[in-house]
N, C-alpha and C positions, 0 to 999 in steps of 0.2 A: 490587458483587460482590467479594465476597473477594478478595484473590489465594490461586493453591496454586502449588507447589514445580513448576518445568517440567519434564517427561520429553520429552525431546528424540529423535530419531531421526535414524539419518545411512543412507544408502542410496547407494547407486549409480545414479545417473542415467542414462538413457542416451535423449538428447533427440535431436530434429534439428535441426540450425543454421538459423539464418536461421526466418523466420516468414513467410507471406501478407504479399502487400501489403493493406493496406486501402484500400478503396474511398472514390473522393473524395466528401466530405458539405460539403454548404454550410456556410459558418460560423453560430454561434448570435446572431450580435450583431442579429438584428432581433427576436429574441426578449427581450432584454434590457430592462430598465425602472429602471436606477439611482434615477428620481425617487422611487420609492416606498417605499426604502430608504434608511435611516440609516448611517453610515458606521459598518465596524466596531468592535466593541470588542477585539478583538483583532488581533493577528498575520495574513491570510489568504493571507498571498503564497505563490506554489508555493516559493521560493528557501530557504526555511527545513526542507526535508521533507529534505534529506540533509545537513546544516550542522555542520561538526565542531567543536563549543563548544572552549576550551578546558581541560578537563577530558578530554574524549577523546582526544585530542590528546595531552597530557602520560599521558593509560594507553597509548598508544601509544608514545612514546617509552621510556617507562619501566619499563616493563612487559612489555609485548607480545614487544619486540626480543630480550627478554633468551631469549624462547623460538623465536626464529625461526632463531638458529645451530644451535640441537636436532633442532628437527620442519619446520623451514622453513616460509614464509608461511602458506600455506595452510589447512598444518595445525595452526599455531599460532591461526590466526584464528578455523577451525572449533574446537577444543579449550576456546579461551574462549569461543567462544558456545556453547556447549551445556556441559563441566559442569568451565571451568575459575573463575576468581575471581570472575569478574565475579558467579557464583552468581541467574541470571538467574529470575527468576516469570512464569507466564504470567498476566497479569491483561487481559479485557476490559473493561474499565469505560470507556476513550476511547482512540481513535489517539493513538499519539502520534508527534513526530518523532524524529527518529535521536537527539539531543541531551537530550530530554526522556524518553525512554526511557533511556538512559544513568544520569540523574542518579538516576533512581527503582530502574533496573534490573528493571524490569516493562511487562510490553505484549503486547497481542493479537498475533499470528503476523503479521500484516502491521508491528505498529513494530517489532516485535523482527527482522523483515528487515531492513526498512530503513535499521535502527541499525547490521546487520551490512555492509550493502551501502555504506553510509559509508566504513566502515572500509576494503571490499573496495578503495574506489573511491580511496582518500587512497595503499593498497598494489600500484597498477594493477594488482588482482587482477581479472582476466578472470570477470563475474558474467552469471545470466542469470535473471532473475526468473520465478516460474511462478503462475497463475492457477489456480484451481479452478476447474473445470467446474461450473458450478449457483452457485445462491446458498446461504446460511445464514440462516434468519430463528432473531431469539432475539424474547422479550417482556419488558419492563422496567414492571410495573405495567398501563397501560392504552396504552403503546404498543410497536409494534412494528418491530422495526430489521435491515434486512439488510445483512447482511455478504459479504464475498468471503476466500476464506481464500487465501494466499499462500504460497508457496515460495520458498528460494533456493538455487541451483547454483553453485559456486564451481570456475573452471579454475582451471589455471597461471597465473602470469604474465604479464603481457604479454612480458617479456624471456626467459622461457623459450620461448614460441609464438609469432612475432611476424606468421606468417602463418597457421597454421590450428589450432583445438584438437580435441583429440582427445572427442568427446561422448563416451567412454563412460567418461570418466577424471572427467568430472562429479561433486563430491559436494556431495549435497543435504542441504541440514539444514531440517527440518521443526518450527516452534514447536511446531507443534498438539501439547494434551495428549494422550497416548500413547492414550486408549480411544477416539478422533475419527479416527485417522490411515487406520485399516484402510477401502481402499477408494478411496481418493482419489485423482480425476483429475485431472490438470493439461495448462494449455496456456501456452507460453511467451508472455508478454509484454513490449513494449518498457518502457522507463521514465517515458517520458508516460504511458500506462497506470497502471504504479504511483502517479503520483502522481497523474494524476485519480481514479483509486479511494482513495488517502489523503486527497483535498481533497474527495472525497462522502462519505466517512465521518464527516469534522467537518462536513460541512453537518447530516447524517443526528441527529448528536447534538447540535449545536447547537439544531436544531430540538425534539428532544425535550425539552428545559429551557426551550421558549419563545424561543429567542434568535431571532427569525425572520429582522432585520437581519444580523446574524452567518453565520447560513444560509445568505441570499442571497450573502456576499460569498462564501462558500466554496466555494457552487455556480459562482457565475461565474466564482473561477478556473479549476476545476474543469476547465470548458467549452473554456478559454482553451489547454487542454494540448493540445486536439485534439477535432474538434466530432463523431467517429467513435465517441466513448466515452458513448453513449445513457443508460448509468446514471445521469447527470448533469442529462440531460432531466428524464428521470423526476421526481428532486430537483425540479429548478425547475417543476414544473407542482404537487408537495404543497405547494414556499414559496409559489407565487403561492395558491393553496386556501388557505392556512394567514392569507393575506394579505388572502382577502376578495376574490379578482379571479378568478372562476370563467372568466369567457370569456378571460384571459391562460392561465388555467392550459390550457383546452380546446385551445386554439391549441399549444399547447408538447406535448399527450397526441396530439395529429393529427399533428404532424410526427415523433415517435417510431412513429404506426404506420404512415407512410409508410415507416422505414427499416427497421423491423421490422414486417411484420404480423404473425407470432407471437402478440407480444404481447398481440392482442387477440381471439388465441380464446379461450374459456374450457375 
C-alpha cells in the first residue's frame, strides 16, 4: 500500500481517569508449544515497542528543545507530530516500533502513537492511550487482517501535575486519515494492552507472508503482556491451524469462548 500525506486531527479530550480493573484470567503458558516452532528470525521481545534509537534522541535534543521555551512541551511535541518537520505519512503496510517508524517517518495510527508516546515518555509527559471500540478488517489479496485503531491523549507534565490531571485539558491527536475519523469511539487502555495489540499485529502480518515461526513468537509475547488481552488467543488458535494442529488450535478457540461467549454467536 502506498503511503499518502497524513491529515492529522487534534481535539479536546475529555476521558475519565483511571479504567476498570480487569478480571483475573489464568495464565496462557499451558497452552503454549514452543517444540513445534523455530526460533525467530527476528527481533520479538515486547522491550523494543517504545525504544528511543539514537537518532530520536539526538531530534530530541536538538531539535525539539529549541521549541519547547516557545510553545512548551506539550505543545511542542503535539506540533511535530502532526504537521511539524518530522512531516510524518500515514502508511499501513506493517507495525511498526517507535524507532522504526521514526526512521521511515510513516506508520499505521498505532506506530505513529507509539513513536509519539516514546517521546511522551523520555519528556515525563503524562500519556494515556485510547482503543477503538470494534475492530477494522482490511483485505490484502487472499487474506484478511484485523486491526485496532489507536489514539493518544497528552497532559501536563508530570512536574506541572504531580498529583492530579485535569481530563478535560487532554489533547488528543488522532493518526487516522481525516475521511475514517468521523465517528470514532474510543476506550482508554493501559500500556500492556498497547503493546499486546502491537505484538498481534506483527503476529497477524507475519503470518500473512507465511512466517508462521515468527508468528508464533509474536503471539507468545504478545500473551506474556497479560493473558486478559484474548485477541492474542485468537492469533494462536490461526498459528497452530496454520501449523496443521487443529485439536491445539480447538483447545486455544474453547478457552476464548469460555472468557468470552460473544464470540461465538453468530
Amino acid at each position: 500500500m502506498k503511503s499518502r500525506p497524513m491529515r492529522t486531527t487534534i481535539v479536546l479530550a475529555f476521558l475519565l481517569a483511571g479504567c476498570a480493573q480487569a478480571p483475573v484470567i489464568p495464565t496462557a503458558d499451558d497452552l503454549l508449544h514452543d517444540e513445534l516452532f523455530a526460533p525467530p528470525s527476528e527481533d520479538t521481545s515486547a522491550k523494543q515497542v517504545f525504544r528511543m534509537s539514537e537518532p530520536m534522541q539526538r531530534y530530541l535534543r536538538d531539535q525539539l528543545a529549541r521549541e519547547f521555551r516557545v510553545k512548551g512541551v506539550r505543545e511542542a511535541l503535539i506540533d511535530a507530530m502532526t504537521e511539524g518537520s518530522l512531516r510524518l505519512q500515514y502508511d499501513a503496510t506493517m507495525t511498526r516500533t517507535a524507532a522504526q517508524a521514526f526512521d521511515v517517518r510513516a506508520g499505521n495510527c498505532l506506530s505513529l502513537a507509539i513513536m509519539t508516546a516514546a517521546f511522551a515518555k523520555a519528556l515525563r509527559v503524562n500519556l494515556h492511550c485510547n482503543i477503538a471500540d470494534g475492530d477494522t478488517w482490511s483485505r490484502s489479496g487472499t487474506s484478511i487482517s484485523l486491526t485496532r485503531t489507536s489514539t493518544l491523549s497528552l497532559a501536563r507534565r508530570s512536574a506541572d501535575a504531580p498529583t492530579r490531571y485535569d481530563a478535560a485539558a487532554l489533547m488528543t491527536i488522532d493518526f487516522l486519515p481525516g475521511n475514517e475519523i468521523a465517528g470514532l469511539r474510543t476506550h482508554e487502555a493501559d500500556e500492556a494492552t498497547v503493546v499486546a495489540t502491537f505484538l498481534n499485529n506483527r503476529a497477524a502480518e507475519a503470518l500473512v507472508t507465511g512466517r508462521v515461526d515468527d508468528s508464533y513468537r509474536w503471539v507468545r509475547e504478545a500473551l506474556s503482556q497479560g493473558s486478559a488481552f484474548m485477541g492474542a488467543y485468537n492469533a494462536l488458535g490461526v498459528v497452530y491451524l496454520r501449523r496443521g494442529e487443529p485439536a491445539l488450535a480447538e483447545t486455544v478457540f474453547r478457552r476464548v469462548l469460555s472468557r468470552e461467549p460473544r464470540c461465538g454467536r453468530g
